[in-house]
N, C-alpha and C positions, 0 to 999 in steps of 0.2 A: 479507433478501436484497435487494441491488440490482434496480432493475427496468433491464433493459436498454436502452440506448441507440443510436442508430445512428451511425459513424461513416463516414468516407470516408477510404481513404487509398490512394494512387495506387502501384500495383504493375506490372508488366511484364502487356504485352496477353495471352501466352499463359497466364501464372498466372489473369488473369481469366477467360478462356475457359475452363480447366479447375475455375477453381471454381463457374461459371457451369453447367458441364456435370457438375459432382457429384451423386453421391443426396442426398438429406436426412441421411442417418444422417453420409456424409462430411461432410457441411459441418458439421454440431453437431459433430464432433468436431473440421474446422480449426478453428471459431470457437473450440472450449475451448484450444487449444492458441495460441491468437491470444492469445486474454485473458493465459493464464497468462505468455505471453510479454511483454506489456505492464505485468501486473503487478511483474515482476523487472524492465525496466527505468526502470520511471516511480513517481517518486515517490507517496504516495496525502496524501491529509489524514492519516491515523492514523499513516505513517513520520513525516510530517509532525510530529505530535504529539512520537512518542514522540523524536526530536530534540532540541525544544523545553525537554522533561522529564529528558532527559539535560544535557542544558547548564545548566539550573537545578539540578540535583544536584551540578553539577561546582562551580561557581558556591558554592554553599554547601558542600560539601566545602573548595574553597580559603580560604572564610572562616571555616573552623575547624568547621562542621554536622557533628557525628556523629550516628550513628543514637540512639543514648543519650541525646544533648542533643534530641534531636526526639520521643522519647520521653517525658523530660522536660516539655515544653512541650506536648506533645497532653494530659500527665495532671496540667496545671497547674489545671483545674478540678473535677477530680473530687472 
């Protein structure tokens, strides 16, 4: 698990007041719905990745890579 971080990000006066003036139990729940919200719009390292991993699939697909030929070649020393 991530250890959490703190950010800043600048919101309208009364949202701050009102989150300022929540219980504990609200605010764990705005912050979970904060994250999740950040999470779907912001890319991470691992979309990051798995991008990365699709474009080199694609990549070797156009240049002829089937799963057969990579098959192939993982059990060329066995």
């Amino acid at each position: 698990m991530n250890t959490p971080e703190l950010i800043t990000i600048p919101i309208a006066a009364d949202l701050a007041h009102a989150y300022s003036n929540a219980s504990s139990e609200e605010k764990i729940k705005i912050q979970a719905q904060v994250e999740h919200l950040l999470r779907e719009m912001l890319p991470t390292t691992s979309q990051t990745l798995q991008s990365v991993v699709h474009e080199l699939s694609q990549k070797a697909a156009d240049r002829g890579m089937t799963p057969e030929i990579l098959e192939e070649l993982l059990n060329e020393n066995e």
